[in-house]
N, C-alpha and C positions, 0 to 999 in steps of 0.2 A: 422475773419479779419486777414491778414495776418502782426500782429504785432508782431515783433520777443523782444524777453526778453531787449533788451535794448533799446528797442524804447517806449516799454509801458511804460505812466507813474503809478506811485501810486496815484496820485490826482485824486480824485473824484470827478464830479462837477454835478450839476443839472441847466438845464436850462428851460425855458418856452418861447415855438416860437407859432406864431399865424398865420394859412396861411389860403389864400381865395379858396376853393374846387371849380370846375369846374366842371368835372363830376363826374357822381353821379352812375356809374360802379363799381366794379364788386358788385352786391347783395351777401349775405353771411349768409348762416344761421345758424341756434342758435342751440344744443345738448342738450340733457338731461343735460352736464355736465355746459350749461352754455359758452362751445367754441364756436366761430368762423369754420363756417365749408363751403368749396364749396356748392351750390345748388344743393341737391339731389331730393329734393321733398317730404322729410322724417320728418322734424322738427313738432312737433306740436306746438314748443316753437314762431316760429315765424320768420323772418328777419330780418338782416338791410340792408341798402345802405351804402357801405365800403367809396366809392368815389375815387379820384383819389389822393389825400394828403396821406391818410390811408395808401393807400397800397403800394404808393413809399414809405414809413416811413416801414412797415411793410419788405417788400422785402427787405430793406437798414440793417434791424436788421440780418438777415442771417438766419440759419437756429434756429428753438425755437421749444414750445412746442405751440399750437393752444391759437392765444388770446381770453380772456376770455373777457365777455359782464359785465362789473362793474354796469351800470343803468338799471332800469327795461323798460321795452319795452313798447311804447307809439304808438299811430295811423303814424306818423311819423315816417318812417321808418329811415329818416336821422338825427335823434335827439337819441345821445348815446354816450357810454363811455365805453373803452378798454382797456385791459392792457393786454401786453405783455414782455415777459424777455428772454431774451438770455445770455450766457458770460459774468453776471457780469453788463449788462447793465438793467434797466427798464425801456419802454415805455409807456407811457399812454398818450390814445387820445380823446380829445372830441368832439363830431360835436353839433353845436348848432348852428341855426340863428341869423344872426345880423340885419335883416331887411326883409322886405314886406312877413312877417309871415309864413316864409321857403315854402312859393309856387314855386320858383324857384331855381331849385341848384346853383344859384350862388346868394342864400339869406344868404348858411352858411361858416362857417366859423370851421378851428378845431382849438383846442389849444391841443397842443405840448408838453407835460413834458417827457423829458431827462434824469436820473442819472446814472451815471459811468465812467471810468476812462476819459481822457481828449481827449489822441487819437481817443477812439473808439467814442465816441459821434460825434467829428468832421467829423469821416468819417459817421457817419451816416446819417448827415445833407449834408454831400458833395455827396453821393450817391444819397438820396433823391431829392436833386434839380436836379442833371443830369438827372435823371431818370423823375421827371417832363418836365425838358426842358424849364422852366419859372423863373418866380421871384415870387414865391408862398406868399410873404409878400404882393404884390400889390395886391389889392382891388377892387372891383366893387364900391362900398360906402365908400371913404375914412374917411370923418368924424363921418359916423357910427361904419364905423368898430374899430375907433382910441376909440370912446365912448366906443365899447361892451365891447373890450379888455383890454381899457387904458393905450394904450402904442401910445408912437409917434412913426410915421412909420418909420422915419427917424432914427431916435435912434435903434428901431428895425431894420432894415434893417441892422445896422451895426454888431449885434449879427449873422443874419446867414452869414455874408460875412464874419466875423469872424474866425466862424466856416469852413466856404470852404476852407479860405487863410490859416489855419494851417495844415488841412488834407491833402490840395494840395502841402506845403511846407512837410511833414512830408512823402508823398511817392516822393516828389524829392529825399528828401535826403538819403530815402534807397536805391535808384535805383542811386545813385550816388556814395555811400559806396559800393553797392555791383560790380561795375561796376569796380571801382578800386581795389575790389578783383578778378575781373575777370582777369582786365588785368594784373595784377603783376601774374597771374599763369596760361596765358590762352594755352601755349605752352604744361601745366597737363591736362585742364579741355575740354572737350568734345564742340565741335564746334558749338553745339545745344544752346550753354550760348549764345552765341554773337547774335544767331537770337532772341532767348527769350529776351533778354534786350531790343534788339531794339523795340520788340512787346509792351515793357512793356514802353518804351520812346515813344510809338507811342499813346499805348491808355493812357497814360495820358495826354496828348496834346488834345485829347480828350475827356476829364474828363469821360473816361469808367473805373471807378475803379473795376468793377469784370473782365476785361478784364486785368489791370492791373494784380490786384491778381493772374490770374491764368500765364500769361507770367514770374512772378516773382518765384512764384510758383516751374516753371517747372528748370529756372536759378539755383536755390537756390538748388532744387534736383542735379542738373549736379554739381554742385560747392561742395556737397557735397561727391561728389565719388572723389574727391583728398582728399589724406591722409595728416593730419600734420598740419591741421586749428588748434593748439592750444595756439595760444599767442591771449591775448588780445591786449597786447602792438603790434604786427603787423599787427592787423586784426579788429583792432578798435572795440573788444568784438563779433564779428558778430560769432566768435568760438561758443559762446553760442549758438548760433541757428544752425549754421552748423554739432555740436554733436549730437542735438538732434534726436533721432530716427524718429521723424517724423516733418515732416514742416507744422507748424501752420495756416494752412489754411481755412477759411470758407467758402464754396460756397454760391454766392449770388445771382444763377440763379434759373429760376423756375424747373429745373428738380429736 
């Protein structure tokens, strides 16, 4: 994630979100080592059904090492437990039914555990819903689901909108730091900034945050080939990231 040194914070938080799965796409099979692996046709260990939470959550972590299957495999291919780690953060996912005895995929439900710093979590929940396209807390069974979980939806719901409204406040406000470092130097800096910001002003408006990443990305490289970024006092600290040898980026596309 494209979190430059003074945006990250040092707090570390853990959260627990509970969303209602829908589809029951991509299947995903198990390795000798226990990973998560495409459908080759090779496992003798077995399958599961990832679903559609899973792997917005999974694609929203960036790039990792293959998540690992935590529970043992049951007849049920959508009844399971994962855990995955990138950068500092860990994810772990459950799928389990909350009603009419997981015959249909929209009987279950995953729970969500989150730990790491406070930016990257947000944005991982802010990707993950874009990438749904829904309000992944609503339910098919409200008062079962409220039961499985014990959480009220209402209260919950406030936890991931939480989460969206900081991540989405937190790349305003670098695309607005860095924006004012463009324009105090744009007479130095290379004419490709000014179309990159706007790219990057354009797909946040459209909560596409790897689209963001990568427009910011490309800004942050141009801004970089002016010499003499080194006050913090005029540059609002963004020196630190513009020295750096390379710009901190995660790809969050499936290539």
């Amino acid at each position: 994630m494209l979190l430059g040194p003074i945006m990250e914070s040092r707090e570390t938080v853990s959260i627990r979100l509970w969303a209602q799965v829908e589809a029951a796409m991509p299947r995903m099979e198990i390795d000798s080592e226990n990973c998560l692996r495409m459908v080759a046709g090779k496992s003798k260990k077995g399958s599961i059904i990832l679903g559609d939470v899973a792997q917005s959550f999974i694609r929203a972590l960036g790039p990792s090492d293959p998540p690992v299957i935590l529970s043992e495999l049951r007849f049920d291919e959508q009844r399971w437990e994962i855990l995955a780690s990138a950068f500092g953060v860990d994810l772990s996912i459950k799928s389990e039914p909350y009603w009419g005895f997981g015959i249909f995929t929209k009987c279950f439900l995953n729970e969500i555990c989150i730990s790491g710093s406070r930016p990257s979590v947000d944005r991982i929940v802010f990707d993950a819903m874009a990438s749904l396209g829904r309000n992944p807390w609503e339910p098919f069974w409200r008062s079962r689901f409220e039961k499985k979980s014990g959480v009220d939806l209402d209260s919950h719901e406030k936890i991931w909108r939480d989460c969206e409204i900081r991540a989405g406040r937190t790349m305003r406000d670098m695309l607005d730091e860095i924006t004012k470092l463009y324009t105090a130097n744009k007479e130095e800096v290379p004419a490709s900034a000014s179309s990159d910001l706007e790219a990057a002003k354009l797909a946040l408006e459209d909560r596409n945050g790897q689209a963001f990443e990568r427009a910011m990305s490309r800004a942050l490289t141009a801004l970089k080939m002016k010499k003499g970024f080194d006050s913090k006092s005029d540059y609002g600290g963004w020196s630190v990231l513009l020295e750096s040898e390379e710009v901190p980026v995660v790809d969050l596309t499936d290539d």
